[in-house]
N, C-alpha and C positions, 0 to 999 in steps of 0.2 A: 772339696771338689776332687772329684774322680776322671781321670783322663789316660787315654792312651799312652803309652809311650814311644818318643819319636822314631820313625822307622815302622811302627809298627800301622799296617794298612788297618783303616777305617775307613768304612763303607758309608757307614751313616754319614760322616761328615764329607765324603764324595759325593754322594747323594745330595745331600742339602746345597753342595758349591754346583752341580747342576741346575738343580729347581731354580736358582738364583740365576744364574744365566739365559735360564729359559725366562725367569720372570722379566727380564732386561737390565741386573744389575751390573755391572760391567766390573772389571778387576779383581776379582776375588779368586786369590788363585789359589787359595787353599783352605779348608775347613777340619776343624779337627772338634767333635762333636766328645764330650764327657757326661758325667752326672753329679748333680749336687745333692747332698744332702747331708737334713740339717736333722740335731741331734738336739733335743731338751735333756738337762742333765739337771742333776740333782746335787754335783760336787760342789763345794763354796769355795776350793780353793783353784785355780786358775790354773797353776802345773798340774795338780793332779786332773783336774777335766782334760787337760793337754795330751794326758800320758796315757788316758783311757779311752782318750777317740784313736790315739796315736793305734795301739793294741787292736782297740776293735777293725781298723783299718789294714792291718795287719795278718791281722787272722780271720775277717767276715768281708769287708765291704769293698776293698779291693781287692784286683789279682795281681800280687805284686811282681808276677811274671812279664806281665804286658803292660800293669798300671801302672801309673804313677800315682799320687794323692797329696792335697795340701791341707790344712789346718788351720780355721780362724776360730779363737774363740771372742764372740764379744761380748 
């Protein structure tokens, strides 16, 4: 999972806490909208699948200037 990091303005997830108050849900005082995604791998060993979503998240799939990113392998 890919997400902003805190501080840093998200539009999409102001957006979305809007539409939600127009739709009539009441309390949601804040949305912070990211992306997922998921990665078929080929590794059998579990560190090393770790280490090379870690890398491609690093260098492709986030911007670790404003992103953050978490890591499940199951």
């Amino acid at each position: 999972m890919v997400t902003l990091k805190p501080g840093v303005l998200d539009p999409q997830g102001e957006a979305v806490r809007h539409a939600l108050g127009a739709l009539g849900f009441t309390g949601v005082d804040g949305v912070r909208q990211g992306k997922l995604i998921e990665l078929d791998l080929a590794h059998a060993d579990r560190a090393a699948a770790e280490a090379a979503v870690r890398a491609m998240c690093e260098k492709l799939l986030a911007n670790t200037v404003i992103e953050t990113y978490t890591v499940e392998i199951g």
